[in-house]
C-alpha positions as CSV (number, residue, x, y, z in Angstrom):
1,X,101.7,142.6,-0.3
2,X,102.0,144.3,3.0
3,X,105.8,143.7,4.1
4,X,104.8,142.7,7.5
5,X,102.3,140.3,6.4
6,X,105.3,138.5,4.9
7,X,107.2,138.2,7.5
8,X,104.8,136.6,9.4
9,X,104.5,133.6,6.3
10,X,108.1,133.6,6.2
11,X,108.1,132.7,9.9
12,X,105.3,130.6,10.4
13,X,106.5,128.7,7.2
14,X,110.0,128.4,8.7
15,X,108.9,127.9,12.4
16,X,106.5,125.4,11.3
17,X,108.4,123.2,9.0
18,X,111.1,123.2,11.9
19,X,108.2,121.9,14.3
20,X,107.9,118.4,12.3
21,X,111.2,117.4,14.1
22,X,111.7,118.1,18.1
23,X,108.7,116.2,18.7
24,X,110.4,113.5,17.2
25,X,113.0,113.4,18.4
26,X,111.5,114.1,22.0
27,X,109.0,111.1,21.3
28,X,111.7,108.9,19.8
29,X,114.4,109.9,22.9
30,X,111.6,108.3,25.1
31,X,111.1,105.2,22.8
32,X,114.7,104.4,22.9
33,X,115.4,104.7,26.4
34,X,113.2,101.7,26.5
35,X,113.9,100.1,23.8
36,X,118.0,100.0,24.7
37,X,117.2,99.4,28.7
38,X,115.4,96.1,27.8
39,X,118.2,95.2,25.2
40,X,121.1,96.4,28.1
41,X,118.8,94.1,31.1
42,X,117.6,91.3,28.7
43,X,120.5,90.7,26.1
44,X,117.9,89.9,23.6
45,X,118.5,90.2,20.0
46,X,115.7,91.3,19.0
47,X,115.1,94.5,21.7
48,X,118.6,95.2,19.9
49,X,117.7,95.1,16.5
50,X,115.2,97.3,17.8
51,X,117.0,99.8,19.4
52,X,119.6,99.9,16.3
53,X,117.0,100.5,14.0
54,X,115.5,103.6,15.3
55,X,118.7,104.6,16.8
56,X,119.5,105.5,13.0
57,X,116.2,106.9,12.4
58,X,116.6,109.5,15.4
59,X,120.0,110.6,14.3
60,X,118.4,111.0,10.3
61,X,115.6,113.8,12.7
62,X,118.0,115.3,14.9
63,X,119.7,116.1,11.9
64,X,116.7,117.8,9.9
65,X,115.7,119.3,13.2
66,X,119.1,121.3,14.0
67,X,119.1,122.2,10.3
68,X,116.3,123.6,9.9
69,X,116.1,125.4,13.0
70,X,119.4,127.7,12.3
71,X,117.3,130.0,10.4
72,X,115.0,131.0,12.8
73,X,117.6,132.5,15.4
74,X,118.6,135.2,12.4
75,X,115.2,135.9,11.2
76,X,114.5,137.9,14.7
77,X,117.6,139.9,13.9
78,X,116.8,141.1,10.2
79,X,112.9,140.6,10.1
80,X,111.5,141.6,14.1
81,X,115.1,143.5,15.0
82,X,112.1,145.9,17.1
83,X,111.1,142.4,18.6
84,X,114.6,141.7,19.5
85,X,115.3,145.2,20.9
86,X,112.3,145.1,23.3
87,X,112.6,141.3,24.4
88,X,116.6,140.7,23.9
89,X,117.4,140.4,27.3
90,X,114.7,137.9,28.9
91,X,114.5,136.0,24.9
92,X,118.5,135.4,25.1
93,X,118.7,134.3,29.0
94,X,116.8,131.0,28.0
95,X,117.9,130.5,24.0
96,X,121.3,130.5,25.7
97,X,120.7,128.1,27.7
98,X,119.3,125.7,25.5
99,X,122.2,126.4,23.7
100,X,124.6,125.1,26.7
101,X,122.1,123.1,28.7
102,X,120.7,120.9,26.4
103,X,121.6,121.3,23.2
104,X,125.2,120.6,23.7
105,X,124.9,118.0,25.7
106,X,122.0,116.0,23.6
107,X,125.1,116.5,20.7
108,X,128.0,115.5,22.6
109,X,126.0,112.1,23.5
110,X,124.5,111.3,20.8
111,X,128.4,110.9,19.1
112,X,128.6,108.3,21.6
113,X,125.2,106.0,20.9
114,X,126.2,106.3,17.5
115,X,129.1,105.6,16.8
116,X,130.7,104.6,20.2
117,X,129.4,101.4,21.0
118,X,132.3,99.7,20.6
119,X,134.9,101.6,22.2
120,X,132.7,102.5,25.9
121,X,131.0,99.7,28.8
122,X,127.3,98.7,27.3
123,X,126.3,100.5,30.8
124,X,127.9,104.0,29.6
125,X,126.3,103.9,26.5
126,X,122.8,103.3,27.8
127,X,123.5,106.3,29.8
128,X,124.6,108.4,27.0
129,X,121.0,107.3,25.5
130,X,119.0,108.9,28.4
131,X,121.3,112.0,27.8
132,X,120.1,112.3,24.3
133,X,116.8,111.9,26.1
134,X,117.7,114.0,28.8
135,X,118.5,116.3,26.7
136,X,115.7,117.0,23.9
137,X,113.7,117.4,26.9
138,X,115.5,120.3,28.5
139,X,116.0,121.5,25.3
140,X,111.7,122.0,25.0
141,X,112.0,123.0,28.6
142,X,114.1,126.3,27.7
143,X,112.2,126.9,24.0
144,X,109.0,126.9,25.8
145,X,110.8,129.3,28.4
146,X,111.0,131.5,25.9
147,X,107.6,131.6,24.1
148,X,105.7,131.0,27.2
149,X,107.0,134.5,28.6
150,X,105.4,136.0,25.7
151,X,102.2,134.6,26.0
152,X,102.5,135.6,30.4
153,X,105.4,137.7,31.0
154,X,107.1,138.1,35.0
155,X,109.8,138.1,36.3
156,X,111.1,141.6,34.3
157,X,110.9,145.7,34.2
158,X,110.5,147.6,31.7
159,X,113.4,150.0,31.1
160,X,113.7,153.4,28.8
161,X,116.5,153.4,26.8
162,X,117.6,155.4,23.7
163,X,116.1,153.3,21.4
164,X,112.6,153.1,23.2
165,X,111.4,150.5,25.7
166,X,113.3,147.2,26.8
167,X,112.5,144.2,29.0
168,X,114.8,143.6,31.2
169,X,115.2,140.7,33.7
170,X,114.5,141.4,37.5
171,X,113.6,137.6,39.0
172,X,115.2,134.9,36.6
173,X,113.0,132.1,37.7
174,X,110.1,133.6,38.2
175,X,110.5,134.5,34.1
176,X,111.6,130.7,33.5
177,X,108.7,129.8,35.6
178,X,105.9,132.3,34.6
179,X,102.4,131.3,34.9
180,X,101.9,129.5,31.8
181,X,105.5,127.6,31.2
182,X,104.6,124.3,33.5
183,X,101.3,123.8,31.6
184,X,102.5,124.3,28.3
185,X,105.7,122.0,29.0
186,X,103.9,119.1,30.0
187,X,101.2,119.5,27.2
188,X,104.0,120.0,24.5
189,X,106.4,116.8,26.3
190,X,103.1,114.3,26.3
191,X,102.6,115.6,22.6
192,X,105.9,114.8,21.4
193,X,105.8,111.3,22.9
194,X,102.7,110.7,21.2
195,X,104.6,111.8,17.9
196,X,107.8,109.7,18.1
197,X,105.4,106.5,19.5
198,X,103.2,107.2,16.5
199,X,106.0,106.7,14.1
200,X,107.2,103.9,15.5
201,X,103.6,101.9,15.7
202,X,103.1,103.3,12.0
203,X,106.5,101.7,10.9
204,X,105.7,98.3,12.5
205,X,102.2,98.1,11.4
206,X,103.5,98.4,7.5
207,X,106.3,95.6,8.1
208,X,103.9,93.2,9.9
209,X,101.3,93.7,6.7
210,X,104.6,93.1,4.6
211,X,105.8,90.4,7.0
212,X,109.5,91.9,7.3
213,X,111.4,92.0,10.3
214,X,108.2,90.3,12.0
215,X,109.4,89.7,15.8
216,X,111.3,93.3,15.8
217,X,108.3,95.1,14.6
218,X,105.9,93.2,17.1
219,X,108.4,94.5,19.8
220,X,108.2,97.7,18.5
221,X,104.4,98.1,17.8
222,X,103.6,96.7,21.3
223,X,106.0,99.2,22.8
224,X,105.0,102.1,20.6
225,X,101.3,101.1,21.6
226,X,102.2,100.9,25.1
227,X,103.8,104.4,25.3
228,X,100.7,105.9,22.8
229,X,98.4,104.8,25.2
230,X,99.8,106.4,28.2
231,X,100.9,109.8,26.5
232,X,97.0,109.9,24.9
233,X,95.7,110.0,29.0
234,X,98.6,112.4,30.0
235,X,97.6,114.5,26.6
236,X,94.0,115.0,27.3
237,X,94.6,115.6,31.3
238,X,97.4,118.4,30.5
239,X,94.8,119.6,27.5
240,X,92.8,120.5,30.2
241,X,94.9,122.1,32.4
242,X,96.6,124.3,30.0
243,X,92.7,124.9,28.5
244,X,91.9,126.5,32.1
245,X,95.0,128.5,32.5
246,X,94.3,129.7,29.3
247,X,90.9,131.3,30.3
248,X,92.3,132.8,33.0
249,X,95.3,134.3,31.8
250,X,94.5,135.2,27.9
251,X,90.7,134.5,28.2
252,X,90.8,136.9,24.8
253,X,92.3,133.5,23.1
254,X,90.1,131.2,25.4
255,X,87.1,133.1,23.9
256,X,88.6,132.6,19.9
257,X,89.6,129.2,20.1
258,X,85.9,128.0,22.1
259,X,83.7,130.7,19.8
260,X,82.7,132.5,22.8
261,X,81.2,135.8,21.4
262,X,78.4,136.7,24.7
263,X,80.3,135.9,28.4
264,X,76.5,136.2,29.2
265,X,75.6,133.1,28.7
266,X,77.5,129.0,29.3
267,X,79.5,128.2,27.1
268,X,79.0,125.6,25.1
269,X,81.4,123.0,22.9
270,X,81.2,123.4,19.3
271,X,82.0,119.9,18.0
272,X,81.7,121.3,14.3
273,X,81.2,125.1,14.1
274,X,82.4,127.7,11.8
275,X,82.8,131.0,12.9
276,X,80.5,133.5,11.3
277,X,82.2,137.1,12.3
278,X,79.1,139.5,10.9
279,X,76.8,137.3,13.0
280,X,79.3,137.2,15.7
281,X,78.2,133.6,15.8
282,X,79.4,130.0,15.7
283,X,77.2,127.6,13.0
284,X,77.6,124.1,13.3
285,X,76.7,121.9,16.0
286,X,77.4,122.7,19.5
287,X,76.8,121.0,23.2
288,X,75.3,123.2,25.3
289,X,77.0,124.4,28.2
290,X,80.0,121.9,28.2
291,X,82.6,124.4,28.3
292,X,81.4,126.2,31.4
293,X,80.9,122.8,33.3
294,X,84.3,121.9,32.5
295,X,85.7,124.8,33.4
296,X,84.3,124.6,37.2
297,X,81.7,127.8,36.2
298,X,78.4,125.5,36.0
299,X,75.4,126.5,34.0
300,X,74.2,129.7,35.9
301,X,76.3,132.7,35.0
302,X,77.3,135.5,38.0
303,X,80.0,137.9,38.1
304,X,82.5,135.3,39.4
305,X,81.9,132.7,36.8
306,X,80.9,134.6,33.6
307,X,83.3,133.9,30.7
308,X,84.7,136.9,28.9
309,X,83.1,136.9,25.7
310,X,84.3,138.2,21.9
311,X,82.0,141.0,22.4
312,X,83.6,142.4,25.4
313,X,86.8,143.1,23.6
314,X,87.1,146.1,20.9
315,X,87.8,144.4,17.0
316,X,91.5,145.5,17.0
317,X,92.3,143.7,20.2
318,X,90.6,140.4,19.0
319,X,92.9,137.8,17.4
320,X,92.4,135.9,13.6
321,X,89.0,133.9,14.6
322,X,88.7,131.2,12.2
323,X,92.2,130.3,12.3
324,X,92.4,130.7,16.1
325,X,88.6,128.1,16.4
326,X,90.0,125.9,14.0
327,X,93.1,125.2,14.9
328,X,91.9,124.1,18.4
329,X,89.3,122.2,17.5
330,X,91.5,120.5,14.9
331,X,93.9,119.8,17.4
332,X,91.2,117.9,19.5
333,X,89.4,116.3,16.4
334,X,93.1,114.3,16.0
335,X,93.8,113.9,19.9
336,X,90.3,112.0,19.7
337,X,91.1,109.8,16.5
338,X,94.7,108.8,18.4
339,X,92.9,108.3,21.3
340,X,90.6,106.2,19.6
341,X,93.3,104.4,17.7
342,X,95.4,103.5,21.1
343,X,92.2,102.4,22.8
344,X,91.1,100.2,20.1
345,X,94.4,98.5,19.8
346,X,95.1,98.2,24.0
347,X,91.7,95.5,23.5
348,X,92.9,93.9,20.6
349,X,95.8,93.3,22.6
350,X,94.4,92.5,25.9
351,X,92.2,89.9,23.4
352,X,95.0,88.6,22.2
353,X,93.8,89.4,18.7
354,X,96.5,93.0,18.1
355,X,98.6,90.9,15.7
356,X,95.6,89.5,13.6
357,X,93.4,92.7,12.9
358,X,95.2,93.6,9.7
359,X,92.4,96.3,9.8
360,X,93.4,97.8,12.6
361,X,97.2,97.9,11.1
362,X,96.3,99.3,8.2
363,X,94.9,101.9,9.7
364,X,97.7,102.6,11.9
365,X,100.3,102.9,9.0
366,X,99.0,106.6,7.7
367,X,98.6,107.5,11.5
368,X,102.4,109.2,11.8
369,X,100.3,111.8,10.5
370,X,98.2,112.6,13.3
371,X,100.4,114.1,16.2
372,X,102.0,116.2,13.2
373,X,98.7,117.9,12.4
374,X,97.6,118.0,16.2
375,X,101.1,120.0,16.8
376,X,100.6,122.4,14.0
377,X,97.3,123.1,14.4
378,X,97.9,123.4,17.9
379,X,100.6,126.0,17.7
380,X,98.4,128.2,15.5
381,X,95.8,128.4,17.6
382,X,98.7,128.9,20.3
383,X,100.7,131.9,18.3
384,X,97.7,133.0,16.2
385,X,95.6,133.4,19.1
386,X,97.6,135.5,20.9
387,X,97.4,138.0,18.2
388,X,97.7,141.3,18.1
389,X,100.4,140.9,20.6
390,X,103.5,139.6,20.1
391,X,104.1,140.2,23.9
392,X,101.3,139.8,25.6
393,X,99.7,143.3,27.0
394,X,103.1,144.9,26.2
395,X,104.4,145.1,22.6
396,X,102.1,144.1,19.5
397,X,103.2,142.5,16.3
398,X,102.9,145.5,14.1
399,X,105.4,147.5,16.5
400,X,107.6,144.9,16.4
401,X,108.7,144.8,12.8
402,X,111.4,145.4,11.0
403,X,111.1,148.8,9.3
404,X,113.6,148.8,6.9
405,X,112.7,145.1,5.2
406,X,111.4,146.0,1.9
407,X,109.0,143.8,0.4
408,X,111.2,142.8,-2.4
409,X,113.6,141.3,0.1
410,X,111.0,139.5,2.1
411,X,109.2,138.0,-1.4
412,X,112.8,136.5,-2.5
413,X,113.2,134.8,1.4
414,X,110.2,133.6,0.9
415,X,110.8,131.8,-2.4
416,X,114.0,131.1,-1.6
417,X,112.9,129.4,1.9
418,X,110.3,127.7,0.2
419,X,112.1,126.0,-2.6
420,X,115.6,124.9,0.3
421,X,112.8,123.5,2.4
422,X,110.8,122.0,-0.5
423,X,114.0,120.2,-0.9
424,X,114.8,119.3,2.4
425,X,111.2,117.6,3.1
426,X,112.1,115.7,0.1
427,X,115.1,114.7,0.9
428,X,114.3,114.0,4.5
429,X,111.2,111.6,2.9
430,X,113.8,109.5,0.5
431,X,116.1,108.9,3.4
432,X,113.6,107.5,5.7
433,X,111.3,105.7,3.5
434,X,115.5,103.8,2.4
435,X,115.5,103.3,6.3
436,X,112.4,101.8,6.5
437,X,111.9,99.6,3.7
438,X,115.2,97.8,5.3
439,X,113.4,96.0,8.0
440,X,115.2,95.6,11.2
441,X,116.0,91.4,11.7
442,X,117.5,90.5,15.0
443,X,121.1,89.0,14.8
């Protein structure tokens, strides 16, 4: 197998098995800055039992999370070190300060909700929860930094050196806040709250079906709902958003991920399609014209408002279709179903009827699931369709590989990644299903 072609698995295996845990602990960050603020103003036992409970849970992610994201750092080095020549200067500006800006600081807290209860003022240690907060925040904020300048570069000039071209940084903000990084934070924070409050309403639903812990897991499912709710709204408005920046500044991906192949005519929404690249066609079924209205262009196509279509663009330049559609639409097809799922239980609950639909809770015990899939599929469609650059306009994935990585050495990574990680997702699944099952009760 083509060496190259490795390295991308290896990375999108390690990249996305890392993914499962920031939005956690992002989502849960949010969840217990509630969850401890009631129990700090209120003094109620069970808002503490609450907060205790996932407290331990978070820690259990934030663990998994930092471990698994080690490897990533040294994998530009050996496997894109033609990556990290070109991009080593802007990439390092905001991995750095992750590093010192939020990372440390999310660490240096969290030792203090954990184990120093006790020893600092019940104030202090609420405030060293929204530091943890605080902090997996910021820490998105700088990762997104990062990627987001490859997907809309600024701020930079390119500069010949002896070992070829290098981006260099001219305008530090305007590359922390290039044209895409704004969007893309607020559609990534609003995910990650949907993924931590997802956990938490799929952990309460099971214990009320198993009637353990029952007034701590009706304070959490209510609160988790709560949060869903909001995040769902926030989810589909910043969807949007980063939907029509998207068309404007990488309408090559706009045009993979919506299965526009003629700019000639509205676009229309495929709510099942599969893309058929001989044809240069979508099947399935499709709304006509629904992607142009959103998108302000309206049904009749001029110069101004005509989409760039699949067609315009010469094969090599054009990105992986299928994965590129399918991801996106996969992403929707499970913002809908949690969208769906938060609605549905906001009228039970307004009914007074949230507690008694064991229907509804049994449904929401497999729904965890959901904002996982939504963020993997939607970072394919992300990093996939961006594809053939790894910059974007400026250095392509194939020039940015590591030459001298045989494929030997990347088949034995490989293996060797996929059996540690195998183990880890085990692991990480034992430890939190022995969480779990010991339902929270309220001193």
């Amino acid at each position: 197998m083509d060496p190259e072609l490795l390295a991308r698995i290896q990375f999108a295996l390690t990249a996305g098995f890392h993914f499962l845990f920031p939005p956690l602990s992002i989502g849960l960050g949010v969840f217990l800055v509630v969850a401890q603020g009631f129990a700090l103003k209120t003094k109620d036992p069970v808002w503490r039992a609450l907060a205790d409970f996932w407290t331990k849970i978070f820690a259990l992610v934030f663990a998994f999370g930092v471990a698994t994201g080690i490897v990533l750092e040294f994998e530009f080095g050996t496997n894109w070190a033609r990556y990290s020549r070109f991009v080593g200067d802007v990439f390092g500006s905001p991995l750095a300060a992750e590093a010192i800006f939020a990372f440390f600081m999310e660490s240096c807290f969290l030792g203090i909700v954990l184990f120093g209860r006790k020893k600092v003022s019940e104030g202090f240690h609420y405030f060293s929860v929204v530091m943890v907060c605080l902090g997996a925040h910021l820490s998105a904020l700088w990762i997104l930094v990062a990627n987001s300048w490859m997907q809309t570069p600024a701020g930079f000039t390119l500069v010949e050196t002896e070992n070829g071209l290098r981006a260099e940084i001219t305008n530090f903000w305007a590359m922390v806040f290039n044209p895409s990084t704004l969007d893309r934070l607020w559609h990534v924070l609003t995910a990650a709250w949907l993924t931590g409050a997802f956990l938490v309403l799929s952990v309460s639903a099971w214990h009320l079906l198993k009637k353990r812990g029952v007034p701590v897991a009706e304070r959490g499912l209510k609160t988790a709902l709560a949060i869903s709710a909001a995040a769902i709204v926030l989810q589909f408005a910043s969807g949007h958003a980063s939907a029509m920046l998207v068309e404007k500044v990488q309408p090559v991906k706009f045009a993979a991920m919506e299965g526009v192949f003629d700019g000639g005519e509205p676009a229309g929404f495929h709510v099942v399609g599969w893309v058929d690249e001989e044809a240069r066609t979508v099947r399935g079924i499709t709304v006509p014209g629904v992607v142009s209205v959103m998108l302000g262009k309206g049904l009749e196509v001029t110069p101004e408002t005509r989409l760039l279509g699949l067609n315009d663009v010469p094969a090599e330049n054009r990105p992986p279709l299928q994965l590129t559609f399918q991801g996106f639409h996969w992403m929707v097809y499970c913002g809908v179903v949690m969208f769906a799922l938060a609605g549905t239980g906001m009228l039970l609950w307004f009914r007074g009827r949230l507690l008694a639909s064991r229907r509804w809770l049994a449904l929401c015990v497999p729904a965890f699931l959901l904002p996982q899939l939504a963020n993997q599929a939607g970072w394919i469609a992300t990093e996939v369709g961006r594809q053939p650059w790894i910059v974007q306009g400026m250095l392509k994935t194939k020039d940015a590989f590591s030459t001298n990585v045989s494929a030997g050495q990347l088949w034995f990574s490989l293996i060797f990644f996929s059996l540690i990680y195998a183990g880890m997702l085990a692991l990480f699944i034992f430890l939190l299903l022995k969480k779990i099952r010991n339902a929270p009760e309220a001193a």
